[in-house]
N, C-alpha and C positions, 0 to 999 in steps of 0.2 A: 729839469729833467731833459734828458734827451733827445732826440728825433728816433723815434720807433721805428721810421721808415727805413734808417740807414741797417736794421738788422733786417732788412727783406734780403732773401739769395737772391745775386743778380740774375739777372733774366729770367727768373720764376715769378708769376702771376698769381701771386699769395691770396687776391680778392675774393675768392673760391674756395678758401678754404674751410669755411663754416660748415659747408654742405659737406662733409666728410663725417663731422659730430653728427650733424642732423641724422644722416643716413644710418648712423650706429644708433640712435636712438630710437627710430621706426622701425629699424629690425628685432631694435627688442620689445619693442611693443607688439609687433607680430607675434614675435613667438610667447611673449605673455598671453594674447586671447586666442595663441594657438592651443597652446596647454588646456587653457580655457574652456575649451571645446571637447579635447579626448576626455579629459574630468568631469563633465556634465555627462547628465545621465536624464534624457528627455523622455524615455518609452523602455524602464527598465522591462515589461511584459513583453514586450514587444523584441527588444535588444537578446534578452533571454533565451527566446524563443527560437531567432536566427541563430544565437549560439548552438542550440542544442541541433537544429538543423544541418550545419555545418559539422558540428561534431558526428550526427549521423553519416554524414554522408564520406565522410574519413576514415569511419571507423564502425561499421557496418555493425561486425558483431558483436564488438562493445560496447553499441550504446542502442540496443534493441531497444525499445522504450515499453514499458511494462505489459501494453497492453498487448501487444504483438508477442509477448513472452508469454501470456493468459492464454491470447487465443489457440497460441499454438498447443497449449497444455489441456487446453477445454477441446481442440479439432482429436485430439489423441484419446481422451477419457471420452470422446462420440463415437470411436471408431472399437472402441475396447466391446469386444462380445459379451463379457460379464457385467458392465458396468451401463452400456450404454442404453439401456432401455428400465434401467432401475432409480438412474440421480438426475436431477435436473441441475444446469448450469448457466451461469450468467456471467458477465464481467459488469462490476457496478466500483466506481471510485476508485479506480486503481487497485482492484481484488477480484481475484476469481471466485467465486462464491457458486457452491457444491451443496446439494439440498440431498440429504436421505427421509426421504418422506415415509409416514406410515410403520410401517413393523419390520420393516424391510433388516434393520440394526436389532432392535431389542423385541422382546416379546412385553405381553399388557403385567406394565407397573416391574417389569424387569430393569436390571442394569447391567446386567450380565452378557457381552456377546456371546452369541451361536457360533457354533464353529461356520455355520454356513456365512454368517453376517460379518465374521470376523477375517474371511476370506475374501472375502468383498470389500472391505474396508483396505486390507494388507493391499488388495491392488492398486488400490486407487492411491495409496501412502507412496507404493512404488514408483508409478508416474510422476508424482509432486515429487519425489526424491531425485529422481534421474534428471530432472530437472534442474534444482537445487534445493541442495540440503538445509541449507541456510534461509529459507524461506520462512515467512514468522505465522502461524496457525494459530488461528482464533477458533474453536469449535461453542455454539452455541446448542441448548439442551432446550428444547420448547415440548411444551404436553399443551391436553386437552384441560375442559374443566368441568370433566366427569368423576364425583368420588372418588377416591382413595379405599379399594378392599379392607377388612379388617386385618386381613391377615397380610397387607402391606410393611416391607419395612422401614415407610415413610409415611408423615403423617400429611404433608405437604407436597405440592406438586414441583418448591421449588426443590426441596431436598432428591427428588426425583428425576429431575432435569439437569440438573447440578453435577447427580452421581453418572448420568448416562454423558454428560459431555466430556467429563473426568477419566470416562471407559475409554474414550475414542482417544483422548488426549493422552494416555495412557501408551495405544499401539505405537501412536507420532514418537512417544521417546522409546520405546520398543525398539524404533527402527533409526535411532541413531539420531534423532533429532534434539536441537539443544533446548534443553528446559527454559531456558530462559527466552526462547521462543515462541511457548507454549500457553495458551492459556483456555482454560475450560470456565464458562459460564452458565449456569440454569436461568431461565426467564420463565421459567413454569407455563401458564395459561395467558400472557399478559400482553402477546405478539400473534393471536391466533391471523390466518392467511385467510380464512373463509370462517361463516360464523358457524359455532357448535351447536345452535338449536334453530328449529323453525320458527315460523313469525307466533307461534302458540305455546312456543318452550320446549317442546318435545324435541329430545336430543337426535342429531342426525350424525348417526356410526360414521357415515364414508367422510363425512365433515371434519367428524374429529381425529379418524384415523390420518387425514391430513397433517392438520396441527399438529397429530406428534412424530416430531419431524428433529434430527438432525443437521444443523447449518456449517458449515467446513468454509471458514476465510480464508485465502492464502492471501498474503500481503508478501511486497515485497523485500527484502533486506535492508538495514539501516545502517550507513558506512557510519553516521557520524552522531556525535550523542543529540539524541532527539529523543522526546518524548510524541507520543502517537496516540491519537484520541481517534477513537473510533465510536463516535457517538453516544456512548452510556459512560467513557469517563475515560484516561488514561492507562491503554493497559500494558506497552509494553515502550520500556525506556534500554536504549543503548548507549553505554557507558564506556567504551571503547576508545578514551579522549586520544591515545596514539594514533588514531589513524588521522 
């Protein structure tokens, strides 16, 4: 074989030239456990959380966050003359939750709205509308668990409860809202808020004119197909796979 040295270029100092591979080699190991790093995902709750912060603060009124869209819809149905000394309100899990307590909607073992209750109800539809349309409505039907009239034409309290949240659910697509948003549930006597008899049995009226109560959810819109439990079971799925 040859002398390897006689291919050195003259007066070039070739003993250095390892360190040229080496160097290409540490850089890509860098940027191997740089990747490394953007790809880990150490405090997804946490990483989440700044996203959505930063996204607020970019984009102010598109990315209201629900609850601040509740309150503002609950500060408005407090200021309402008709409304505001008749429903109670709460924001509880990401829902505004709208109580018609008492007789205020139906009359005893009715399903039928009053025209008075029915204008009451239309306002308060108007509010949650102007807001958005697209909001998804859950109305719950609760009673007492005082007998059923003979001349009822329910023999049960659910079928009772059932028909009066059905009434309410009823105005919601009245006024333009999508059925598939919609849903009406009776719980009859089975969620009472205060009990219906004293410590001796004896029934107490203001007790149970409580309990029978209509409950109004508003939840907010679902871009993307989800199914949504709302603690008694799955009630509303969006199938909308294009968005």
């Amino acid at each position: 074989m040859g002398d390897l040295s006689a291919n050195k270029p003259s007066g070039v100092d070739t003993s250095m030239l390892w360190l040229v591979t080496y160097a290409d080699m540490m850089t890509l190991i860098c940027c191997f456990f740089i990747l490394m790093m953007v790809f880990a995902n150490y405090d997804p709750p946490g990483a989440s959380k700044k996203m959505e912060e930063v996204s607020k603060a970019f984009n102010k009124d598109k990315y209201k966050s629900s609850n601040t869209k509740f309150t503002q819809l609950q500060e408005e149905i407090a200021k309402h003359p008709e409304l505001k000394d008749l429903i109670k309100t709460s924001i509880v899990d990401n829902s505004l939750v709208v109580t018609f307590s008492g007789s205020i909607l139906f009359d005893k073992e009715s399903y039928d709205l009053t025209d008075e209750s029915r204008f009451l109800l239309d306002s308060l539809i108007d509010l949650i509308k102007v807001k958005d349309a697209n909001y998804r409505i859950l109305v719950e039907g609760h009673d007492d668990n005082q007998a059923l009239g003979k001349e009822s034409k329910f023999t049960t309290h659910w079928g009772l409860s059932a028909a009066r949240a059905s009434s309410v659910v009823g105005r919601f697509e009245y006024f333009g809202f999508d059925p598939q948003n919609l849903v009406a549930i009776g719980l009859a006597d089975t969620k009472p808020i205060v009990p219906n008899e004293d410590d001796k049995g004896d029934p107490l009226p203001e007790n149970m004119r409580l309990n029978r109560r209509i409950v109004i959810k508003v939840l907010e819109p679902q871009n993307k197909s989800k199914m949504v439990r709302l603690g008694l079971g799955v009630y509303f799925t969006n199938d909308n796979k294009g968005e």
